[in-house]
OpenMM code with the backbone's topology and positions (N, CA, C; nanometers):
from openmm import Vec3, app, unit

residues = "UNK UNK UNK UNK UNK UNK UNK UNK UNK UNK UNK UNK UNK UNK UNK UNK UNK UNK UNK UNK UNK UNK UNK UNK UNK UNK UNK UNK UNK UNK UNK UNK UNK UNK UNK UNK UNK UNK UNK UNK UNK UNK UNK UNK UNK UNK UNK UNK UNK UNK UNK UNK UNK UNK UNK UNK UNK UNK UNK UNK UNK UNK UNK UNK UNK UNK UNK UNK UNK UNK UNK UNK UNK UNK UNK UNK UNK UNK UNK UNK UNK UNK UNK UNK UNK UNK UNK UNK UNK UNK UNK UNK UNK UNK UNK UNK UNK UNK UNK UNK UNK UNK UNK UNK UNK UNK UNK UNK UNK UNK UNK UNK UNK UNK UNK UNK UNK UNK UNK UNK UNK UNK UNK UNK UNK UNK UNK UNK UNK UNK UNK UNK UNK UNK UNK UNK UNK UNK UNK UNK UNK UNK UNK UNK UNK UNK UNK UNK UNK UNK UNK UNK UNK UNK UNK UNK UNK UNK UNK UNK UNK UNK UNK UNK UNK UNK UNK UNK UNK UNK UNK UNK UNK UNK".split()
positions = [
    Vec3(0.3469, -9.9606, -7.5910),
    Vec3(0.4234, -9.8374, -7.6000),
    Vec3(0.5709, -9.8721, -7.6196),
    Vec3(0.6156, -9.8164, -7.7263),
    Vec3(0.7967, -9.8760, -7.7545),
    Vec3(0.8690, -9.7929, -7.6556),
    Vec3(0.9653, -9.8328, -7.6702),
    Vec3(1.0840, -9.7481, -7.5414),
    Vec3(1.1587, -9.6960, -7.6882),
    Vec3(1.1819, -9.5358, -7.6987),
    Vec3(1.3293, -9.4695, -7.7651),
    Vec3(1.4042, -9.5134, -7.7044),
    Vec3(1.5373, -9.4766, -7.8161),
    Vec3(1.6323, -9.5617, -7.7755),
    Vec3(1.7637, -9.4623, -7.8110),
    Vec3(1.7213, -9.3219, -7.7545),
    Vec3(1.8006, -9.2056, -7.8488),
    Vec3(1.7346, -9.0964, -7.8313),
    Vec3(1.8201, -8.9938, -7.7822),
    Vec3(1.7236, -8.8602, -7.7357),
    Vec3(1.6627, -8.8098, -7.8652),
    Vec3(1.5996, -8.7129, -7.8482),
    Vec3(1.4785, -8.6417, -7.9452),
    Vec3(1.4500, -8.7258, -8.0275),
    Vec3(1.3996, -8.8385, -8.0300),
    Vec3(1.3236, -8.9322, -8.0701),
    Vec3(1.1627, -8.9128, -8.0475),
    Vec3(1.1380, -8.9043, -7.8840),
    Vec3(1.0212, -8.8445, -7.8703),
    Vec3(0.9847, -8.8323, -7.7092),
    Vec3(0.9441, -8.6549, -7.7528),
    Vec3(0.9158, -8.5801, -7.6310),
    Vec3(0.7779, -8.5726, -7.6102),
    Vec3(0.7276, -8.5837, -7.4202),
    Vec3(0.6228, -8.5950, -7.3795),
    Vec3(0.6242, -8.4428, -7.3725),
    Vec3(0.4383, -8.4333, -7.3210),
    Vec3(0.4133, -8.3021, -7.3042),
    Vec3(0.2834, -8.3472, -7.2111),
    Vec3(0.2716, -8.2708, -7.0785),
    Vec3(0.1555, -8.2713, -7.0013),
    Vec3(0.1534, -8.1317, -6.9167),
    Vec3(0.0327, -8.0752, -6.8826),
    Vec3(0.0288, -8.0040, -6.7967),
    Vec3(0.0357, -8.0435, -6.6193),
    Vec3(0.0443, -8.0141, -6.5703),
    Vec3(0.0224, -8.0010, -6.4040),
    Vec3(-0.0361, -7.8583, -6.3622),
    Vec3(-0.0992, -7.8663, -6.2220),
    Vec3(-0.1423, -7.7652, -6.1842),
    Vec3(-0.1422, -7.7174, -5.9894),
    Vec3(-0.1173, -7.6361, -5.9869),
    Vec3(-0.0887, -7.5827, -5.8512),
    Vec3(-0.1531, -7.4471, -5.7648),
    Vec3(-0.1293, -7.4102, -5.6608),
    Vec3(-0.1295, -7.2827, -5.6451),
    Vec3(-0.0176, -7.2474, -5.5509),
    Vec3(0.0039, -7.1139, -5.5724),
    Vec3(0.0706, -7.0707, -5.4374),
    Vec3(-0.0209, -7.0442, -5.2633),
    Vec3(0.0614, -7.0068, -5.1792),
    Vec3(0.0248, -7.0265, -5.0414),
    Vec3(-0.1171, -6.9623, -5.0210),
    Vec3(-0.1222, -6.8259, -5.1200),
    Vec3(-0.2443, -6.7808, -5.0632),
    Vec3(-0.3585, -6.8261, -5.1611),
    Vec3(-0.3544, -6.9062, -5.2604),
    Vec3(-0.4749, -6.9571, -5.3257),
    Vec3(-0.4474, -6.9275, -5.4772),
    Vec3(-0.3660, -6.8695, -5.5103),
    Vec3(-0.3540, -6.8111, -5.6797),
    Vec3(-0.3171, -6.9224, -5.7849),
    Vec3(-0.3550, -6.9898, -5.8338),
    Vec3(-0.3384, -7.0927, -5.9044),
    Vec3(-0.2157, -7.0531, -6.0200),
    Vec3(-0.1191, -7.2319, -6.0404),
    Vec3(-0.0643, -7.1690, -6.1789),
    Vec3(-0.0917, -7.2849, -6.2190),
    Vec3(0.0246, -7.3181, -6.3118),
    Vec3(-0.0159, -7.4296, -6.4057),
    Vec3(0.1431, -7.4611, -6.4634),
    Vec3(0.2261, -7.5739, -6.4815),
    Vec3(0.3040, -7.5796, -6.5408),
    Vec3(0.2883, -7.6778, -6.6345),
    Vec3(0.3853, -7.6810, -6.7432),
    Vec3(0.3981, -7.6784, -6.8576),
    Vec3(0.5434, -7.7976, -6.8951),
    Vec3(0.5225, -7.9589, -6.8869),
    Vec3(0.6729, -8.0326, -6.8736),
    Vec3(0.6923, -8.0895, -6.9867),
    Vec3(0.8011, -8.0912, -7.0196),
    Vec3(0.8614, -8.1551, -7.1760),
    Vec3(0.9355, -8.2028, -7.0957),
    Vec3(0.9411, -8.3412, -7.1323),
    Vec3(1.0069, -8.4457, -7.1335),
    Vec3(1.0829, -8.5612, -7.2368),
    Vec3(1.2078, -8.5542, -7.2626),
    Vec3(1.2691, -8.6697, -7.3624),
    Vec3(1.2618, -8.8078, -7.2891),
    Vec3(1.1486, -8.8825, -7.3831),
    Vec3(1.1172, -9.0306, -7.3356),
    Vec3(1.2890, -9.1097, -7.3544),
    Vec3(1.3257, -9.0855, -7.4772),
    Vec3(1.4567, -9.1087, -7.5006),
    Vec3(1.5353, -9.1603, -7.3700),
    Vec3(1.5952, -9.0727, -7.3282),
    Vec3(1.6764, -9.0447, -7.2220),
    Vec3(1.6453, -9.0083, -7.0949),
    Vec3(1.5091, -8.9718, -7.0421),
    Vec3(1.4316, -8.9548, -6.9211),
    Vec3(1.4525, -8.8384, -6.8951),
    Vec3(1.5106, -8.7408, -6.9689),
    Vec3(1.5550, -8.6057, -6.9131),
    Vec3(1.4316, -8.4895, -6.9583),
    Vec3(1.4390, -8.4010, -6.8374),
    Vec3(1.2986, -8.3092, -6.7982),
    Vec3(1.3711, -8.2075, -6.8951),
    Vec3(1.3444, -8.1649, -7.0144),
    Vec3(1.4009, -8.0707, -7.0986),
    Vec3(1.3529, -7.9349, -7.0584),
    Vec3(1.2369, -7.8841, -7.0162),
    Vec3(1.1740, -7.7605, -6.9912),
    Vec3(1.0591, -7.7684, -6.9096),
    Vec3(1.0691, -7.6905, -6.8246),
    Vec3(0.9435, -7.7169, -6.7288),
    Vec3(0.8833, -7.5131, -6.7433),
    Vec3(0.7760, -7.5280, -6.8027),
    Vec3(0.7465, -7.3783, -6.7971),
    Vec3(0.6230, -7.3596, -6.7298),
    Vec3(0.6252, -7.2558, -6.6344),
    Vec3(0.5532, -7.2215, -6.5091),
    Vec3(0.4679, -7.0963, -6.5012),
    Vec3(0.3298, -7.0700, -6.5286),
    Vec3(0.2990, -6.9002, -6.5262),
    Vec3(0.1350, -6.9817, -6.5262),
    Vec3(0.0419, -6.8302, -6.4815),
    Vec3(-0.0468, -6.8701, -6.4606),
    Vec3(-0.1439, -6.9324, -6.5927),
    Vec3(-0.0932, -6.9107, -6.6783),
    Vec3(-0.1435, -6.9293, -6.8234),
    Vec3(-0.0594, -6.9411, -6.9081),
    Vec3(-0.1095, -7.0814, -6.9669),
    Vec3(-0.0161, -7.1398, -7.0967),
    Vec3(-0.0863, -7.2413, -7.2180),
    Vec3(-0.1402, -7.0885, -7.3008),
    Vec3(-0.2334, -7.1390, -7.4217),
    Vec3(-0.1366, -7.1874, -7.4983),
    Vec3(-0.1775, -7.2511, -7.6520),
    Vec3(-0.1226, -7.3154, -7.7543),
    Vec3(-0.0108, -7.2132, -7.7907),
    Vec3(-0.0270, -7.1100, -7.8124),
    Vec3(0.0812, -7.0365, -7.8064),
    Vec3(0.2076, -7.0486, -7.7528),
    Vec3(0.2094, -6.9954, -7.6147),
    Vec3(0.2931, -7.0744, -7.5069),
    Vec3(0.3838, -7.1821, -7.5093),
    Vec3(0.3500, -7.3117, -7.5718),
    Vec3(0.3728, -7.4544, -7.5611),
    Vec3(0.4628, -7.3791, -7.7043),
    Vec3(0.3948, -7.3717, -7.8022),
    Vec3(0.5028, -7.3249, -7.9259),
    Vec3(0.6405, -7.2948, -7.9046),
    Vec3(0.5935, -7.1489, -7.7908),
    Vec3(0.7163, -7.0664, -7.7706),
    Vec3(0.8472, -7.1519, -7.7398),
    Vec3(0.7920, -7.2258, -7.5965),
    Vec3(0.8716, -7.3547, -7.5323),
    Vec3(0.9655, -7.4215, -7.6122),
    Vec3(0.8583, -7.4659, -7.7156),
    Vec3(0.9266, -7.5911, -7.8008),
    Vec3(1.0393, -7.4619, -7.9000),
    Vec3(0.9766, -7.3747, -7.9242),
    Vec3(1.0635, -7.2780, -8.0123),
    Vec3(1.2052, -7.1943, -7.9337),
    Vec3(1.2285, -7.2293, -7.8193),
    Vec3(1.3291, -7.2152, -7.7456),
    Vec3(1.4324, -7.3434, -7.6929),
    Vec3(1.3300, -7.4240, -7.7009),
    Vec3(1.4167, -7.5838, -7.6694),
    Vec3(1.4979, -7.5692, -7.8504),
    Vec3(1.4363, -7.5824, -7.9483),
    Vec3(1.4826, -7.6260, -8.0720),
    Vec3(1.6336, -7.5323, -8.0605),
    Vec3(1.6397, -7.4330, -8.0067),
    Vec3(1.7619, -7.3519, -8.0212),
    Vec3(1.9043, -7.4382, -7.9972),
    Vec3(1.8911, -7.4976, -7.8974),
    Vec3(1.9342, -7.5869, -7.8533),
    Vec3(1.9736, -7.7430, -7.8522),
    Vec3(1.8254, -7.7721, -7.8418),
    Vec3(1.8057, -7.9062, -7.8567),
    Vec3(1.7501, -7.9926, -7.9812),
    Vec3(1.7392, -7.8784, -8.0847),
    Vec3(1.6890, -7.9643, -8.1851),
    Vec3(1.5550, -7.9296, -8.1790),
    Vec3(1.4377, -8.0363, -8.2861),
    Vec3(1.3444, -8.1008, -8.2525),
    Vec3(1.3428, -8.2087, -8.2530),
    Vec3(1.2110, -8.2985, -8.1712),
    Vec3(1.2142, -8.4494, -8.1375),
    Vec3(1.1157, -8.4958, -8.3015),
    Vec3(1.1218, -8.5974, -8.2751),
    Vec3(1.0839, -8.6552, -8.4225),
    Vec3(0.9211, -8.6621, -8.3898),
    Vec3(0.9072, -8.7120, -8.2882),
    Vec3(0.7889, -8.6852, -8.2524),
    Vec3(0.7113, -8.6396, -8.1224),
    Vec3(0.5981, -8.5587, -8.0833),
    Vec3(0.5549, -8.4879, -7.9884),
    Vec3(0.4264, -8.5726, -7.9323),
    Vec3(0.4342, -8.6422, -7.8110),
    Vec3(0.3096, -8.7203, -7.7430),
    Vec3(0.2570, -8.6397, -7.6499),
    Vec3(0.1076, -8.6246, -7.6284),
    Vec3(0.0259, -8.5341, -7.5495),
    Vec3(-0.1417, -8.5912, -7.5220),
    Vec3(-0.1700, -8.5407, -7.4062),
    Vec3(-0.2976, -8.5845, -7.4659),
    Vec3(-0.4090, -8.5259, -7.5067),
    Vec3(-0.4942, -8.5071, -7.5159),
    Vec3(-0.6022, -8.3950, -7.6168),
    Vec3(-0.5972, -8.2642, -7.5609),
    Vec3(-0.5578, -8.2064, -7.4120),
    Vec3(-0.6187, -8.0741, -7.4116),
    Vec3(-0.6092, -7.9750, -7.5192),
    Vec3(-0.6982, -7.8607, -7.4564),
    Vec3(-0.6856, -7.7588, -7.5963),
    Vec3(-0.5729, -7.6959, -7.6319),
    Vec3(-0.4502, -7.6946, -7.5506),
    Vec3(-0.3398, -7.6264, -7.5845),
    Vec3(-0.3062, -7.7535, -7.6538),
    Vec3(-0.2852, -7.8208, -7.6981),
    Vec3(-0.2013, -7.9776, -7.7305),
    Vec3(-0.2723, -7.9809, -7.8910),
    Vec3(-0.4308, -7.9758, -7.9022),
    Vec3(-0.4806, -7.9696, -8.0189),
    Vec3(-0.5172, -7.8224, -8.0956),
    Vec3(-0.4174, -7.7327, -8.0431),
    Vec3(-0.4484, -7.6166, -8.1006),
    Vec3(-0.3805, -7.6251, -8.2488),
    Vec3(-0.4151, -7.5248, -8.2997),
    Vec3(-0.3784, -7.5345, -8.4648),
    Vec3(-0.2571, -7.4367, -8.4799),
    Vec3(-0.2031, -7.4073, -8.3693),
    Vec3(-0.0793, -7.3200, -8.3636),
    Vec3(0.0551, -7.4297, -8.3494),
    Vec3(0.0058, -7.5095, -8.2256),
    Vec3(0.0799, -7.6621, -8.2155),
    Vec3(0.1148, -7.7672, -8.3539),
    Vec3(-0.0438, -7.7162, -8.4370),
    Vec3(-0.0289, -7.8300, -8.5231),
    Vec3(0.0635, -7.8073, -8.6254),
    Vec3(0.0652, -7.6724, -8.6591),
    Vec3(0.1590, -7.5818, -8.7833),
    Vec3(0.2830, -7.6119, -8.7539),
    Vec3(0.3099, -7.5525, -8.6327),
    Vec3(0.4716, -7.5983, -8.5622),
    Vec3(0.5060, -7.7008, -8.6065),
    Vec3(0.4074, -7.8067, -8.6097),
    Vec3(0.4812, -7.9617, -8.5656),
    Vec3(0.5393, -7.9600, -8.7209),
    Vec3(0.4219, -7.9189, -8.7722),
    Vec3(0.4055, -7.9156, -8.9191),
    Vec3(0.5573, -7.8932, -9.0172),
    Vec3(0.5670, -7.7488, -8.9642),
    Vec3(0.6733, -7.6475, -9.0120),
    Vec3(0.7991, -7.7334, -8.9916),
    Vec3(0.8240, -7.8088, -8.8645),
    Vec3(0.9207, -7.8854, -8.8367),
    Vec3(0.9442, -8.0767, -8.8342),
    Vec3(0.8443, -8.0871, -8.9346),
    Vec3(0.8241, -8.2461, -8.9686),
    Vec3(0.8584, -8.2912, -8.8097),
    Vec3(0.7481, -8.2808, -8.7266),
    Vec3(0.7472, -8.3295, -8.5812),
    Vec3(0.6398, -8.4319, -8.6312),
    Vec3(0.6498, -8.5132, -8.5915),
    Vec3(0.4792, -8.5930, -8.5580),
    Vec3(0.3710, -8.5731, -8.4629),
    Vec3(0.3029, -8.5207, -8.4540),
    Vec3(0.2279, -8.4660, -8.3349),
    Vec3(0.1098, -8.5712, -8.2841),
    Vec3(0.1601, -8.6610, -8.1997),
    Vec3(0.0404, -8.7613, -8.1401),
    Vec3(-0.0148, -8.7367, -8.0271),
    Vec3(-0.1326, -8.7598, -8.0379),
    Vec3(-0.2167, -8.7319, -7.8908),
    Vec3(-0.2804, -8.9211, -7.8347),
    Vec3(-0.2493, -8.9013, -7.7237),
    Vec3(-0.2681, -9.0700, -7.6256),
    Vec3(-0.4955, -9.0298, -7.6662),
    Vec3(-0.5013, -9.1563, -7.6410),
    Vec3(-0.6895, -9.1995, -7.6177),
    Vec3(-0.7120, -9.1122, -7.5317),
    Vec3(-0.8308, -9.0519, -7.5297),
    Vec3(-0.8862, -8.9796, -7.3953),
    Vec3(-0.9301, -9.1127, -7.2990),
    Vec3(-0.8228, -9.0514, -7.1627),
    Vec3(-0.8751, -9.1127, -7.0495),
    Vec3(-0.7522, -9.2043, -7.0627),
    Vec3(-0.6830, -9.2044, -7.1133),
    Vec3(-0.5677, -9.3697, -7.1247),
    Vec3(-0.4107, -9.2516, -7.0583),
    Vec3(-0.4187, -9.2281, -6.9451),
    Vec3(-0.3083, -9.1812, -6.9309),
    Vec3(-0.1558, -9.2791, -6.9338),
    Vec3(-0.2134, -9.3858, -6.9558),
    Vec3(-0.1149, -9.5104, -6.9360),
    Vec3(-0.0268, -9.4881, -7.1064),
    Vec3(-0.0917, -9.4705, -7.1622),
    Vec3(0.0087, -9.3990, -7.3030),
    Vec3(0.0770, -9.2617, -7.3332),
    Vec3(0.0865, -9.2390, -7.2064),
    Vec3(0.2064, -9.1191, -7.1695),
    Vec3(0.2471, -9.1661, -7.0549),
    Vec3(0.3098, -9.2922, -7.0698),
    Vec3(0.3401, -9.3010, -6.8698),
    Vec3(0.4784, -9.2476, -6.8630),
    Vec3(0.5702, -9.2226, -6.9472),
    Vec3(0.7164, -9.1163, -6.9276),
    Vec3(0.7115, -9.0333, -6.8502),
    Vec3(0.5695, -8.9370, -6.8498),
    Vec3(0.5615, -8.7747, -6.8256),
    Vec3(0.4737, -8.8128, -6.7147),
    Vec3(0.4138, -8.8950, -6.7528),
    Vec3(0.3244, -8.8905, -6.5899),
    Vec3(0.3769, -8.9899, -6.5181),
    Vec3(0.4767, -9.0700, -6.4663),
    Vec3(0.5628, -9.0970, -6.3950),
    Vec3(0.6612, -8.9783, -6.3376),
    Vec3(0.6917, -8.8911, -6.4661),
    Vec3(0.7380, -8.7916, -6.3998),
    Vec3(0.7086, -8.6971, -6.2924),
    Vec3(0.5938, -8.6743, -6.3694),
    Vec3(0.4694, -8.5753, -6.3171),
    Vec3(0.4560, -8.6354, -6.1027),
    Vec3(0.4292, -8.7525, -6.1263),
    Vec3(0.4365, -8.7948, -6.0153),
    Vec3(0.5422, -8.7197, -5.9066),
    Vec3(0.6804, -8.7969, -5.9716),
    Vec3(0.8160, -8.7340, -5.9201),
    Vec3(0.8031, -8.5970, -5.8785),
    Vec3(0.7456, -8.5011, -5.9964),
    Vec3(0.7406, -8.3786, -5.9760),
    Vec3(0.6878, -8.3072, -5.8403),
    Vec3(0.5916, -8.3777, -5.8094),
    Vec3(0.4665, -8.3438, -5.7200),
    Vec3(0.4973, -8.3634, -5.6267),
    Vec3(0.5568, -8.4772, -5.5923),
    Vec3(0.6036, -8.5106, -5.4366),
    Vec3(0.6989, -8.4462, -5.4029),
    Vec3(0.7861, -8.4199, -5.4407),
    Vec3(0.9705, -8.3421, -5.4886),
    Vec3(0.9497, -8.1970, -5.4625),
    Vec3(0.8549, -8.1486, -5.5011),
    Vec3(0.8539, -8.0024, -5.5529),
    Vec3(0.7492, -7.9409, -5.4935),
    Vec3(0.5794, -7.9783, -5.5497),
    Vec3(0.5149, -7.9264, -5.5616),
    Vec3(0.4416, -7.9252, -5.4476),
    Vec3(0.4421, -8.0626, -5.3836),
    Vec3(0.3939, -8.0779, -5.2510),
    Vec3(0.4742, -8.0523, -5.1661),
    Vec3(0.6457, -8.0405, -5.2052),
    Vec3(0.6827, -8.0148, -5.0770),
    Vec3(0.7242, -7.8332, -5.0371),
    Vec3(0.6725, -7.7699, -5.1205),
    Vec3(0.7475, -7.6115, -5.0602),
    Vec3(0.5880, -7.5007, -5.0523),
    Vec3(0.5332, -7.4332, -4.9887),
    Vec3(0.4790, -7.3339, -4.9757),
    Vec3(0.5087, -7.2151, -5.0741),
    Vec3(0.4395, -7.1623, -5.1977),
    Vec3(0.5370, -7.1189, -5.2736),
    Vec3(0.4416, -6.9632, -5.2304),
    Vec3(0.5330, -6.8775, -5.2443),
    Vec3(0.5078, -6.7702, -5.2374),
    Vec3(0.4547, -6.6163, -5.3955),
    Vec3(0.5510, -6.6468, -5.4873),
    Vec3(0.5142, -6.6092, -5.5921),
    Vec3(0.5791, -6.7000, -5.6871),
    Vec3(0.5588, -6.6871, -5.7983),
    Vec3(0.5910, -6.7974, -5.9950),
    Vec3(0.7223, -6.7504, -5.9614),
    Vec3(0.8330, -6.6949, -5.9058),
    Vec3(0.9287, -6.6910, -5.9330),
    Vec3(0.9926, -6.7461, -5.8567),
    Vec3(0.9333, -6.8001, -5.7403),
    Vec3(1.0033, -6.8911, -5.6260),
    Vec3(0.9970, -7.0428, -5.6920),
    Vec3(0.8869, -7.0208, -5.7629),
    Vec3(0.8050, -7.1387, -5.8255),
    Vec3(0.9074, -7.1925, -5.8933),
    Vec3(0.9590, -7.1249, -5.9817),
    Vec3(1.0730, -7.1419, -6.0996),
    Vec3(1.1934, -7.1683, -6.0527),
    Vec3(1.2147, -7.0495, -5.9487),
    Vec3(1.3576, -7.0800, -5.9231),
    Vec3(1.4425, -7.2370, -5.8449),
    Vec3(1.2737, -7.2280, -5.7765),
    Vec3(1.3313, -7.3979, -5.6879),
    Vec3(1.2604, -7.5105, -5.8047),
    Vec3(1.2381, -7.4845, -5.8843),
    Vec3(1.2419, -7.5847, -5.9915),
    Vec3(1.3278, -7.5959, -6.1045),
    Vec3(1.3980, -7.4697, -6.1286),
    Vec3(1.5416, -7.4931, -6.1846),
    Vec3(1.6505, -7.5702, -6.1486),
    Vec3(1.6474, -7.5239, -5.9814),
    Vec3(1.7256, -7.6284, -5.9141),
    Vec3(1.6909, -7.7442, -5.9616),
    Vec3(1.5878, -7.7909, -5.9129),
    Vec3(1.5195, -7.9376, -5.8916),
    Vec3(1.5796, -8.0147, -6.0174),
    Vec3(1.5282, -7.9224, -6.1220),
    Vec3(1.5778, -8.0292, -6.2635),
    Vec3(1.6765, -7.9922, -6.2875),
    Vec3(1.7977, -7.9477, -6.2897),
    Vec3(1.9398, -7.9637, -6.2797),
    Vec3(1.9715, -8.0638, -6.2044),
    Vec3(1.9367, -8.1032, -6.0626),
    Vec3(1.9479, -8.2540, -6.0106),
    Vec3(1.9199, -8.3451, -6.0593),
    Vec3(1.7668, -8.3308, -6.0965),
    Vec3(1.7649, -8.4622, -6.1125),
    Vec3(1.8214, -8.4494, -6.2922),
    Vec3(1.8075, -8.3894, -6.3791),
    Vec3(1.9348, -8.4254, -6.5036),
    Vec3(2.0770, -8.4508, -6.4628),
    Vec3(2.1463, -8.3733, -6.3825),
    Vec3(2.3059, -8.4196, -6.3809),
    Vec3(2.3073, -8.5407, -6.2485),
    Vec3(2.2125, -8.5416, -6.1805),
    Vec3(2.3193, -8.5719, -6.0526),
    Vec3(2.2483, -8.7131, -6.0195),
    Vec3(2.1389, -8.7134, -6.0436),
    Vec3(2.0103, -8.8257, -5.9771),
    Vec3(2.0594, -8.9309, -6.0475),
    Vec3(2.0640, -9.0254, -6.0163),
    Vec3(2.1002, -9.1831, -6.0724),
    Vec3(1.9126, -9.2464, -6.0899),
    Vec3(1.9476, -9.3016, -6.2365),
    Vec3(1.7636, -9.3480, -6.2948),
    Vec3(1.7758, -9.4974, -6.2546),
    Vec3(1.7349, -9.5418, -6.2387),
    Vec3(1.7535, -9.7416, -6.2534),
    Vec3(1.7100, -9.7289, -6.3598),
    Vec3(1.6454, -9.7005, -6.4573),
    Vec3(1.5890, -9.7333, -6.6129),
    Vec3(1.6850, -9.7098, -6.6912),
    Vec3(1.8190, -9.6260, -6.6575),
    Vec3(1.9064, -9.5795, -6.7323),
    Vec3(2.0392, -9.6854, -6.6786),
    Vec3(2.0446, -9.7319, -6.6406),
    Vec3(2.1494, -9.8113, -6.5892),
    Vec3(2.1725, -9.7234, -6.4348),
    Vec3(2.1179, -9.6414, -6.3645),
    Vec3(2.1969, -9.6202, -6.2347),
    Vec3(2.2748, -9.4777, -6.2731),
    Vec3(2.2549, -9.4023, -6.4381),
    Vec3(2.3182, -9.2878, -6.4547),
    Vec3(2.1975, -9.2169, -6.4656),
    Vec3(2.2463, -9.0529, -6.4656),
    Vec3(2.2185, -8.9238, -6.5167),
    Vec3(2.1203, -8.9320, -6.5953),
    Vec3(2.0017, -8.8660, -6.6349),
    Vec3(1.9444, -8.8473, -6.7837),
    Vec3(2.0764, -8.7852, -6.8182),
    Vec3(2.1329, -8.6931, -6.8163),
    Vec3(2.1782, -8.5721, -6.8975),
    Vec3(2.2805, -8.6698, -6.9274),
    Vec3(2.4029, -8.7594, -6.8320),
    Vec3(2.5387, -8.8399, -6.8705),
    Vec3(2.4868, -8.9517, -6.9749),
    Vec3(2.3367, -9.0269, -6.9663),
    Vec3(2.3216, -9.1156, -7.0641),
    Vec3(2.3108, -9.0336, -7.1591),
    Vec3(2.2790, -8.9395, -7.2397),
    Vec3(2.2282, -8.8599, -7.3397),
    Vec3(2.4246, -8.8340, -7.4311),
    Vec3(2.4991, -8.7774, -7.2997),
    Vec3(2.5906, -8.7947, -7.3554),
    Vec3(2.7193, -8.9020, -7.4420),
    Vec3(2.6207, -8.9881, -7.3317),
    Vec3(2.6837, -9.1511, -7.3397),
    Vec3(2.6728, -9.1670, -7.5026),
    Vec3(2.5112, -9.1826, -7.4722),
    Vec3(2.4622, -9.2344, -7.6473),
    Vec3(2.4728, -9.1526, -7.7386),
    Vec3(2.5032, -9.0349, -7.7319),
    Vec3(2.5555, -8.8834, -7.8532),
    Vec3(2.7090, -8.9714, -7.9056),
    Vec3(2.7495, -8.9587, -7.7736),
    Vec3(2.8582, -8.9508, -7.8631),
    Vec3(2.9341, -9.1141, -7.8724),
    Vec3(2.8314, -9.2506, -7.8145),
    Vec3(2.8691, -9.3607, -7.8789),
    Vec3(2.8539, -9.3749, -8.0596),
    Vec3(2.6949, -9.2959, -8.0466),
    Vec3(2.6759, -9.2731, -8.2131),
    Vec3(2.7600, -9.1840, -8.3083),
    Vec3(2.7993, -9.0214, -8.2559),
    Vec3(2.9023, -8.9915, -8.2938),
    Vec3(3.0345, -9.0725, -8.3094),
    Vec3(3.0589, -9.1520, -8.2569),
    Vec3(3.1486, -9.2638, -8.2981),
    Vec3(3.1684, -9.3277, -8.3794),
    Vec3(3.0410, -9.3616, -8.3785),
    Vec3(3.0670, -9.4566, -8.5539),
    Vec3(2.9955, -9.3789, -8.6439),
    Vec3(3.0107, -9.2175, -8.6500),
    Vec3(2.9817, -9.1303, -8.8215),
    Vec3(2.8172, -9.1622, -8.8451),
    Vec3(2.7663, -9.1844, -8.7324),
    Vec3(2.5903, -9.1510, -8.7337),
    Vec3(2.5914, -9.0162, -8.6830),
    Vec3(2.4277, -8.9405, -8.7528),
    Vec3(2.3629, -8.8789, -8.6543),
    Vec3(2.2649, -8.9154, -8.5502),
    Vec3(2.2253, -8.8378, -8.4584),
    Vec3(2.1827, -8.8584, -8.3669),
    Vec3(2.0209, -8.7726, -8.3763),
] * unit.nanometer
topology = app.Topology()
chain = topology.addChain("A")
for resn in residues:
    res = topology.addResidue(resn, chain)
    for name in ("N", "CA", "C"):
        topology.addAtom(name, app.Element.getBySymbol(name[0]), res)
């Protein structure tokens, strides 16, 4: 597995899954820039078909661009043909890891890890909007404030800026 070396190069995508206190299951939804280690969108509701994942990516692009390429692994939202058009429409590369090899997404599921212990295991959630709101927090920390050792000891969000605008420096894009 190569290491990017430059944000939107290429973003992970995995689901996770949860419930709240009294049993109601949700499911979230994490994009991740392997690039730079930074949690770009974490989307949270009890349901999130191929559709959904579109929308995501069609709200990150406002912003953030698109990544050159999209890693996932087979579920049906990931191989839907709504996903595939997108990628399509936006010369994304759309790769899916071996079934069963989670070790070829280990970005997102290292994250995923992080996530779980941090978040998911640690609060009693009451409804998707508590859900969200203490996970907005969460990834605003850990993008501005959390120090990575993979990043040198900085920010996802300060390395991202680091390398924007070392390359903006010398009259590249990014």
């Amino acid at each position: 597995m190569e290491v990017p070396n430059r944000p939107n190069a290429v973003w992970s995508l995995d689901f996770m899954s949860d419930s709240l206190y009294f049993g109601r299951r949700f499911r979230t939804l994490n994009i991740l820039d392997e690039g730079v280690r930074e949690i770009l969108h974490i989307e949270i509701d009890t349901s999130l078909p191929g559709a959904r994942v579109v929308e995501a990516l069609e709200r990150l692009k406002t912003w953030r661009g698109v990544p050159d390429t999209l890693r996932s692994d087979n579920g049906p939202e990931f191989i839907s043909q709504v996903l595939a058009e997108w990628c399509e429409e936006n010369g994304v590369d759309l790769r899916h890891i071996e079934p069963g090899e989670p070790n070829q997404n280990a970005y997102i599921e290292r994250f995923n890890r992080t996530y779980r212990e941090e978040v998911l295991n640690a609060y009693l959630f009451d409804s998707l909007d508590r859900v969200r709101e203490i996970t907005e927090n969460w990834m605003r920390s850990y993008n501005e404030w959390r120090p990575h050792s993979s990043l040198g000891g900085l920010p996802p969000s300060v390395y991202r800026e680091m390398l924007t605008s070392d390359i903006s420096s010398f009259g590249l894009s990014s």
